[in-house]
C-alpha positions, 0 to 999 in steps of 0.5 A: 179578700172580699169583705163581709158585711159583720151584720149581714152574715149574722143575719145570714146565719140566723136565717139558717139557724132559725130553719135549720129545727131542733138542736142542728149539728154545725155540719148540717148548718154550714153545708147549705151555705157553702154555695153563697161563700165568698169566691176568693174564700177557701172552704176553710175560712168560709167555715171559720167566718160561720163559727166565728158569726155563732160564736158571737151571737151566742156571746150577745145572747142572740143564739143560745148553746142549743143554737136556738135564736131568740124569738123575733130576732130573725124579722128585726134582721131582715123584716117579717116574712111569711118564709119559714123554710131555708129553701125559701129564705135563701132563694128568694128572700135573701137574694131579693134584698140586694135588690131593694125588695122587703122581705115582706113585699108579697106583690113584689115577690110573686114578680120573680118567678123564673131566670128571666124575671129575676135577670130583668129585676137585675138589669131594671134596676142597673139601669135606673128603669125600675125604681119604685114598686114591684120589678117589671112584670115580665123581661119583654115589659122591661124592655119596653120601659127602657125604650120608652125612657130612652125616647122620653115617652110618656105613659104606660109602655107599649110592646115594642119589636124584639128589633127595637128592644135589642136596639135600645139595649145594646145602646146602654149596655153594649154587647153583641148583636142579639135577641133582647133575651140574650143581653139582658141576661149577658147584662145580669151577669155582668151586674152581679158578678155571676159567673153564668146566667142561670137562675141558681147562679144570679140569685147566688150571686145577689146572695154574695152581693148582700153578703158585702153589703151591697145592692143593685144600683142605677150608679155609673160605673162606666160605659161599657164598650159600644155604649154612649158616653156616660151611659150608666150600665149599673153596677153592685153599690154599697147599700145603705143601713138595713131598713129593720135594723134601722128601725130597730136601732132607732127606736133603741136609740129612743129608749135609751135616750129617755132612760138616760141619767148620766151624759145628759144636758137640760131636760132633753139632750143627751150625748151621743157616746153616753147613748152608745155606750148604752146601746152597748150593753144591748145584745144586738149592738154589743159590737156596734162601733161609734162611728157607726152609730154617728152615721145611722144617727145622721141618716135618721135624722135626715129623714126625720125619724129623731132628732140631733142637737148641736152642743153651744155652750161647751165651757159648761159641759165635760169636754171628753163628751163633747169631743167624743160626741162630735159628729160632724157631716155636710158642714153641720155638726151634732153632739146630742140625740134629742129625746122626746119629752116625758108625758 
Protein backbone atom coordinates (compact mmCIF):
# COMPACT_ATOMS: atom_id res chain seq x y z
CA UNK A 1 0.00 0.00 0.00
CA UNK A 2 1.49 3.54 -0.87
CA UNK A 3 2.92 5.10 2.35
CA UNK A 4 1.70 8.77 3.10
CA UNK A 5 3.85 11.07 4.56
CA UNK A 6 1.96 11.86 8.38
CA UNK A 7 2.76 15.54 8.13
CA UNK A 8 2.06 15.82 4.35
CA UNK A 9 -1.43 14.80 4.74
CA UNK A 10 -1.86 16.99 7.78
CA UNK A 11 -0.85 19.75 5.76
CA UNK A 12 -3.18 18.66 3.01
CA UNK A 13 -5.79 18.57 5.43
CA UNK A 14 -5.52 21.93 6.95
CA UNK A 15 -5.25 23.46 3.31
CA UNK A 16 -8.83 21.88 2.78
CA UNK A 17 -9.89 22.86 6.41
CA UNK A 18 -8.45 26.09 6.20
CA UNK A 19 -10.79 27.05 2.64
CA UNK A 20 -13.46 24.91 3.41
CA UNK A 21 -15.67 28.43 5.70
CA UNK A 22 -17.59 28.05 8.54
CA UNK A 23 -18.47 25.19 10.42
CA UNK A 24 -17.89 22.56 7.01
CA UNK A 25 -19.48 19.10 7.26
CA UNK A 26 -16.97 16.13 7.01
CA UNK A 27 -18.55 14.96 3.68
CA UNK A 28 -18.26 18.53 2.20
CA UNK A 29 -14.42 18.20 3.32
CA UNK A 30 -13.56 15.02 2.08
CA UNK A 31 -15.38 14.91 -1.35
CA UNK A 32 -12.89 17.37 -3.06
CA UNK A 33 -10.12 15.48 -2.11
CA UNK A 34 -10.81 12.14 -3.16
CA UNK A 35 -9.18 12.69 -6.75
CA UNK A 36 -5.72 13.13 -4.89
CA UNK A 37 -6.20 9.76 -2.82
CA UNK A 38 -3.54 7.07 -3.17
CA UNK A 39 -4.27 4.78 -6.16
CA UNK A 40 -4.17 1.37 -4.35
CA UNK A 41 -6.39 3.00 -1.50
CA UNK A 42 -10.01 2.07 -1.55
CA UNK A 43 -12.54 5.09 -0.85
CA UNK A 44 -12.98 3.44 2.52
CA UNK A 45 -9.49 3.72 3.68
CA UNK A 46 -8.81 6.94 2.04
CA UNK A 47 -11.82 8.62 4.27
CA UNK A 48 -10.21 6.87 7.28
CA UNK A 49 -6.55 8.39 6.60
CA UNK A 50 -8.70 11.76 6.45
CA UNK A 51 -10.70 11.52 10.01
CA UNK A 52 -7.66 9.84 11.42
CA UNK A 53 -5.48 13.02 10.01
CA UNK A 54 -8.62 15.40 12.05
CA UNK A 55 -8.76 13.30 14.73
CA UNK A 56 -5.13 14.13 15.31
CA UNK A 57 -4.92 17.46 14.78
CA UNK A 58 -7.96 18.22 16.94
CA UNK A 59 -5.97 16.12 19.78
CA UNK A 60 -2.72 18.70 19.15
CA UNK A 61 -5.00 21.55 19.25
CA UNK A 62 -4.15 22.52 15.77
CA UNK A 63 -7.98 22.06 14.79
CA UNK A 64 -10.69 22.89 17.10
CA UNK A 65 -14.07 20.90 17.47
CA UNK A 66 -15.67 23.45 15.11
CA UNK A 67 -12.74 22.03 12.58
CA UNK A 68 -11.71 25.87 12.79
CA UNK A 69 -7.40 25.76 12.17
CA UNK A 70 -5.27 27.85 14.26
CA UNK A 71 -4.30 31.05 13.11
CA UNK A 72 -0.81 30.80 11.02
CA UNK A 73 -1.05 27.15 11.05
CA UNK A 74 -1.50 26.88 7.38
CA UNK A 75 1.68 29.21 6.31
CA UNK A 76 4.03 27.46 9.12
CA UNK A 77 2.85 24.16 6.86
CA UNK A 78 3.54 24.81 3.50
CA UNK A 79 4.84 28.57 3.45
CA UNK A 80 2.84 31.95 2.95
CA UNK A 81 0.78 32.13 0.04
CA UNK A 82 -1.58 34.63 -1.37
CA UNK A 83 -4.27 31.67 -2.19
CA UNK A 84 -7.14 31.81 -0.20
CA UNK A 85 -9.53 29.35 -2.04
CA UNK A 86 -9.29 25.47 -2.37
CA UNK A 87 -9.16 25.41 -6.17
CA UNK A 88 -6.17 27.56 -6.01
CA UNK A 89 -4.18 25.74 -3.07
CA UNK A 90 -4.87 22.28 -4.81
CA UNK A 91 -3.95 23.20 -8.47
CA UNK A 92 -1.43 25.02 -8.17
CA UNK A 93 0.32 25.44 -4.90
CA UNK A 94 0.13 22.12 -3.66
CA UNK A 95 1.28 20.35 -7.01
CA UNK A 96 4.16 22.92 -7.40
CA UNK A 97 5.61 21.91 -4.24
CA UNK A 98 6.61 18.58 -5.35
CA UNK A 99 8.16 20.40 -7.77
CA UNK A 100 10.50 22.50 -5.59
CA UNK A 101 8.59 25.59 -6.10
CA UNK A 102 7.60 27.87 -2.59
CA UNK A 103 4.33 28.40 -2.01
CA UNK A 104 4.97 31.79 -2.28
CA UNK A 105 7.23 32.16 -5.29
CA UNK A 106 4.80 34.35 -7.52
CA UNK A 107 7.40 34.55 -10.59
CA UNK A 108 7.56 30.93 -10.48
CA UNK A 109 4.20 30.43 -10.16
CA UNK A 110 2.84 32.88 -12.96
CA UNK A 111 5.39 30.20 -15.24
CA UNK A 112 2.88 27.50 -14.93
CA UNK A 113 0.06 28.38 -16.94
CA UNK A 114 -1.08 25.34 -19.04
CA UNK A 115 -0.52 21.30 -19.84
CA UNK A 116 2.53 22.26 -21.61
CA UNK A 117 4.38 24.39 -18.85
CA UNK A 118 3.61 22.25 -16.22
CA UNK A 119 4.60 18.95 -18.48
CA UNK A 120 7.99 21.09 -19.19
CA UNK A 121 8.41 22.27 -15.36
CA UNK A 122 8.27 18.12 -14.99
CA UNK A 123 10.54 17.04 -17.50
CA UNK A 124 13.36 20.20 -16.59
CA UNK A 125 13.58 19.31 -13.43
CA UNK A 126 13.90 15.23 -14.11
CA UNK A 127 16.45 15.80 -16.35
CA UNK A 128 18.72 18.23 -14.24
CA UNK A 129 17.75 21.32 -17.02
CA UNK A 130 16.14 23.35 -14.46
CA UNK A 131 17.68 23.67 -11.04
CA UNK A 132 17.65 27.01 -10.02
CA UNK A 133 14.82 30.08 -10.18
CA UNK A 134 11.64 30.15 -11.81
CA UNK A 135 10.71 26.79 -14.50
CA UNK A 136 11.33 27.52 -18.19
CA UNK A 137 9.39 30.06 -19.79
CA UNK A 138 7.76 27.85 -22.18
CA UNK A 139 8.20 23.72 -23.27
CA UNK A 140 9.97 24.91 -26.53
CA UNK A 141 12.52 26.96 -24.12
CA UNK A 142 13.10 23.82 -22.21
CA UNK A 143 14.00 22.02 -25.15
CA UNK A 144 16.37 24.56 -26.09
CA UNK A 145 18.16 24.34 -22.75
CA UNK A 146 18.39 20.70 -23.02
CA UNK A 147 20.05 20.99 -26.37
CA UNK A 148 22.47 23.44 -25.24
CA UNK A 149 23.41 21.41 -22.27
CA UNK A 150 23.78 18.40 -24.21
CA UNK A 151 26.26 20.19 -26.67
CA UNK A 152 28.05 22.00 -23.71
CA UNK A 153 27.07 25.42 -24.99
CA UNK A 154 27.44 28.40 -23.34
CA UNK A 155 25.14 31.27 -22.79
CA UNK A 156 21.73 31.88 -23.02
CA UNK A 157 19.81 29.18 -25.48
CA UNK A 158 18.87 29.90 -28.88
CA UNK A 159 15.42 28.29 -30.73
CA UNK A 160 16.31 25.29 -31.98
CA UNK A 161 14.25 22.94 -34.86
CA UNK A 162 11.33 21.11 -33.77
CA UNK A 163 13.99 18.13 -35.66
CA UNK A 164 16.66 18.82 -32.98
CA UNK A 165 14.74 19.42 -30.14
CA UNK A 166 13.10 15.90 -30.66
CA UNK A 167 16.71 14.47 -31.50
CA UNK A 168 18.26 15.35 -28.32
CA UNK A 169 15.13 14.06 -26.11
CA UNK A 170 14.57 11.04 -27.61
CA UNK A 171 18.40 10.92 -26.46
CA UNK A 172 17.80 11.10 -22.94
CA UNK A 173 14.33 9.80 -22.36
CA UNK A 174 13.79 7.29 -25.48
CA UNK A 175 10.53 7.02 -26.94
CA UNK A 176 8.97 6.88 -30.33
CA UNK A 177 9.67 9.06 -33.09
CA UNK A 178 7.96 12.25 -32.51
CA UNK A 179 7.22 16.06 -32.38
CA UNK A 180 9.06 17.33 -29.14
CA UNK A 181 5.26 18.25 -27.88
CA UNK A 182 4.54 14.85 -27.86
CA UNK A 183 7.69 13.42 -25.58
CA UNK A 184 8.16 15.76 -23.07
CA UNK A 185 4.55 14.89 -22.38
CA UNK A 186 5.01 10.99 -22.86
CA UNK A 187 7.90 11.89 -20.26
CA UNK A 188 5.91 13.76 -17.67
CA UNK A 189 3.83 11.15 -17.37
CA UNK A 190 6.42 8.92 -16.94
CA UNK A 191 8.07 10.93 -14.23
CA UNK A 192 5.00 11.32 -11.94
CA UNK A 193 3.04 8.37 -12.60
CA UNK A 194 0.18 9.77 -14.07
CA UNK A 195 -1.95 8.05 -15.67
CA UNK A 196 -2.49 10.35 -18.91
CA UNK A 197 -0.84 13.55 -19.74
CA UNK A 198 -3.63 15.92 -19.02
CA UNK A 199 -3.47 18.84 -16.94
CA UNK A 200 -5.74 17.72 -14.45
CA UNK A 201 -4.01 14.42 -14.38
CA UNK A 202 -0.13 15.50 -14.07
CA UNK A 203 -0.93 18.23 -11.38
CA UNK A 204 -2.71 15.27 -9.48
CA UNK A 205 -0.25 13.27 -9.65
CA UNK A 206 2.38 15.72 -8.10
CA UNK A 207 -0.41 15.97 -5.66
CA UNK A 208 0.19 12.16 -4.93
CA UNK A 209 3.89 12.44 -5.01
CA UNK A 210 3.94 14.97 -2.29
CA UNK A 211 1.49 13.39 -0.46
CA UNK A 212 4.42 10.37 -0.20
CA UNK A 213 6.58 12.55 0.56
CA UNK A 214 8.49 13.04 -2.73
CA UNK A 215 9.62 15.50 -5.11
CA UNK A 216 10.79 15.59 -8.92
CA UNK A 217 14.53 14.80 -8.76
CA UNK A 218 17.58 14.94 -11.60
CA UNK A 219 18.49 11.30 -9.55
CA UNK A 220 19.08 8.37 -12.19
CA UNK A 221 16.54 6.08 -11.90
CA UNK A 222 17.74 4.02 -14.94
CA UNK A 223 18.10 4.64 -18.65
CA UNK A 224 15.30 4.00 -20.37
CA UNK A 225 15.06 1.89 -23.62
CA UNK A 226 16.66 3.99 -26.52
CA UNK A 227 18.50 5.99 -24.06
CA UNK A 228 22.55 6.18 -23.67
CA UNK A 229 23.94 4.32 -20.63
CA UNK A 230 23.57 6.07 -17.41
CA UNK A 231 21.36 8.84 -19.13
CA UNK A 232 19.46 9.91 -16.04
CA UNK A 233 15.67 9.96 -17.15
CA UNK A 234 14.44 11.54 -13.67
CA UNK A 235 12.38 10.06 -11.38
CA UNK A 236 10.01 10.92 -8.03
CA UNK A 237 12.63 11.02 -4.85
CA UNK A 238 12.22 11.11 -1.23
CA UNK A 239 12.39 15.16 -0.42
CA UNK A 240 14.07 16.42 2.00
CA UNK A 241 12.18 18.21 5.51
CA UNK A 242 9.48 20.77 4.22
CA UNK A 243 11.32 24.08 4.19
CA UNK A 244 8.48 25.95 6.70
CA UNK A 245 8.26 23.05 8.84
CA UNK A 246 12.05 23.17 9.22
CA UNK A 247 12.27 26.38 10.08
CA UNK A 248 9.74 26.24 12.39
CA UNK A 249 10.98 23.35 13.99
CA UNK A 250 14.38 25.01 14.48
CA UNK A 251 13.55 27.87 15.79
CA UNK A 252 11.24 25.73 18.22
CA UNK A 253 14.45 23.78 18.89
CA UNK A 254 15.90 27.25 20.10
CA UNK A 255 13.43 28.33 22.29
CA UNK A 256 13.54 25.28 24.08
CA UNK A 257 17.09 24.79 24.32
CA UNK A 258 17.31 28.30 25.97
CA UNK A 259 14.04 27.69 28.42
CA UNK A 260 15.61 24.43 29.32
CA UNK A 261 16.64 23.70 33.23
CA UNK A 262 16.77 19.93 33.11
CA UNK A 263 19.06 17.88 30.45
CA UNK A 264 21.63 20.64 30.37
CA UNK A 265 25.35 20.45 30.48
CA UNK A 266 27.72 23.82 31.40
CA UNK A 267 25.90 27.07 30.23
CA UNK A 268 25.17 25.94 26.72
CA UNK A 269 24.74 22.34 26.04
CA UNK A 270 21.55 20.59 26.27
CA UNK A 271 20.65 16.97 25.28
CA UNK A 272 19.15 16.34 22.46
CA UNK A 273 16.25 13.62 24.06
CA UNK A 274 15.53 16.56 26.98
CA UNK A 275 14.79 18.86 23.81
CA UNK A 276 12.77 16.42 22.20
CA UNK A 277 10.67 15.44 24.86
CA UNK A 278 10.19 19.34 25.24
CA UNK A 279 9.26 19.84 21.74
CA UNK A 280 6.69 16.93 22.61
CA UNK A 281 4.56 18.91 24.82
CA UNK A 282 4.10 21.37 21.67
CA UNK A 283 1.05 20.75 19.76
CA UNK A 284 2.74 20.62 16.27
CA UNK A 285 5.24 18.10 17.20
CA UNK A 286 3.22 15.96 19.71
CA UNK A 287 4.09 12.94 17.22
CA UNK A 288 7.28 14.09 16.08
CA UNK A 289 9.81 10.83 16.59
CA UNK A 290 13.37 10.99 17.93
CA UNK A 291 15.11 9.95 15.21
CA UNK A 292 13.29 11.98 13.32
CA UNK A 293 14.47 15.05 15.31
CA UNK A 294 18.07 13.68 15.35
CA UNK A 295 18.06 13.75 11.31
CA UNK A 296 16.29 17.44 10.98
CA UNK A 297 18.91 18.38 13.78
CA UNK A 298 21.78 17.07 11.63
CA UNK A 299 20.38 18.90 8.20
CA UNK A 300 20.34 22.34 10.31
CA UNK A 301 23.31 21.91 11.54
CA UNK A 302 24.78 21.10 8.07
CA UNK A 303 23.50 24.07 7.02
CA UNK A 304 24.61 26.33 9.76
CA UNK A 305 21.13 27.10 11.10
CA UNK A 306 22.18 25.74 14.81
CA UNK A 307 24.71 24.24 16.44
CA UNK A 308 25.44 20.43 17.85
CA UNK A 309 28.06 19.26 20.30
CA UNK A 310 29.76 16.20 20.91
CA UNK A 311 29.42 14.94 24.85
CA UNK A 312 33.61 14.21 26.05
CA UNK A 313 33.28 13.88 29.40
CA UNK A 314 30.57 11.19 29.51
CA UNK A 315 31.59 9.74 33.12
CA UNK A 316 30.11 12.89 34.64
CA UNK A 317 26.87 12.83 32.81
CA UNK A 318 23.81 10.61 33.13
CA UNK A 319 24.24 7.95 30.95
CA UNK A 320 20.52 7.21 29.58
CA UNK A 321 21.00 10.92 28.27
CA UNK A 322 23.73 10.55 26.76
CA UNK A 323 22.89 6.93 25.23
CA UNK A 324 19.54 8.56 24.25
CA UNK A 325 21.01 11.48 22.94
CA UNK A 326 23.42 10.01 20.61
CA UNK A 327 23.32 10.69 17.05
CA UNK A 328 25.80 9.76 14.94
CA UNK A 329 25.97 10.62 11.06
CA UNK A 330 29.07 10.50 8.21
CA UNK A 331 31.50 9.29 11.00
CA UNK A 332 30.89 12.24 13.66
CA UNK A 333 28.62 12.02 16.51
CA UNK A 334 26.34 14.45 18.34
CA UNK A 335 24.52 14.50 21.59
CA UNK A 336 23.77 18.37 22.48
CA UNK A 337 22.05 21.32 20.53
CA UNK A 338 24.08 23.99 21.24
CA UNK A 339 21.80 27.24 22.68
CA UNK A 340 22.69 30.43 21.80
CA UNK A 341 24.17 32.31 24.81
CA UNK A 342 21.88 34.72 27.38
CA UNK A 343 21.97 38.47 26.62
Amino acid sequence: MTSIATERLDAFVIARLATAGRSPRAAAIVAPLRRFAPRDLTDAQWRQAIADAIDGLRARGVVDAALRVRPGELARRIGHTTARKWQQLADRVLPALALRIDAGDAKAHARLDGRDSWAAAIVARALGVWRAGPPPASLGAMCDALVWQALGLAGAPRPCPAEVRAHFLRQRVGGESGPPERLVREHAVHVVGAPRADLGALREALVRAWLAGREVSAAPAGAPAGAPAGAPAGALVDAPADPAVQRSLIADVQAVARAARAGVFGERKVFISSVWSALRAIPAWAQLELDDLKARLVAAHRSRELDLARADLVAAMDPALVAASETRIDGATFHFVVREPST
